[in-house]
Residue, then its C-alpha position, 0 to 999 in steps of 0.5 A: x500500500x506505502x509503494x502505491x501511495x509513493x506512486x501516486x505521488x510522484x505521478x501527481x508531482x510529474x503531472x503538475x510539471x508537465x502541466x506547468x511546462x506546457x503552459x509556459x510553452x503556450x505562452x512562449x508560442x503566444x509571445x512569439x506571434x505577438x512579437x511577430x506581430x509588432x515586427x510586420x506592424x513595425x514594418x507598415x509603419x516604417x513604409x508609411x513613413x518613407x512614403x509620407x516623407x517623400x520629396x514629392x509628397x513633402x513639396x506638395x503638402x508644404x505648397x498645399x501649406x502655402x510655403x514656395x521656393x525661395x528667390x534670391x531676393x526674399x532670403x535674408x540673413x542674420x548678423x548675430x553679434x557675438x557669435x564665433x563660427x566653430x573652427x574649421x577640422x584640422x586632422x591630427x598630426x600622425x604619431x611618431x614624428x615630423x611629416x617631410x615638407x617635401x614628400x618622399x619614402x619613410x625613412x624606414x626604407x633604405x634600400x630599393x626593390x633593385x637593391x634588394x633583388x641584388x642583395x638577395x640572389x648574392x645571398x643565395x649564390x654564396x656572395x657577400 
């Protein structure tokens, strides 16, 4: 009678797993169509807005809102008293060292293609 009772209860413990596991694997398929969702509704949108904002569209709605082209003569600038434009980028000098005016080699190269080829097949041939 103890083994039977002792069955029955890991029978119900192995049934309540089981029973919690496919729950959470239907939420799991619920949350994955819900994503998928969002993801093609992302998608709508996203197409919405390339089709609102394009130069075509964006030129009629803003005649439509009565703005036009401007002409040389209608724009007029600002002179704002104090203000100093940022400066202009100037890229970093590299690291390690001066750079030559005058353009030229690295002075890491001491030899030429030629001079090396010589010196190469001298090795090979015994020559020093």
């Amino acid at each position: 009678m103890l083994a039977l009772v002792a069955l029955l209860v890991v029978s119900a413990l192995y049934l309540a797993v089981n029973a919690r596991l496919a729950r959470a694997g239907r939420d799991v398929l619920g949350l994955q169509a819900h994503r998928a969702e969002l993801a093609r509704r992302a998608g709508e949108l996203t197409g919405s807005l390339a089709d609102l904002t394009t130069p075509k569209r964006m030129l009629e709605r803003a005649s439509s809102l009565g703005f036009h082209p401007a002409h040389a003569r209608e724009i007029e600038y600002l002179v704002v008293e104090g203000y100093t434009p940022p400066p202009a980028f100037v890229a970093p000098r590299p690291i390690g060292g001066q750079l030559e005016s005058r353009g030229g080699f690295s002075p890491a190269y001491t030899e030429t293609l030629g001079e090396w080829l010589q010196r190469a097949l001298a090795g090979i041939r015994g020559e020093r």
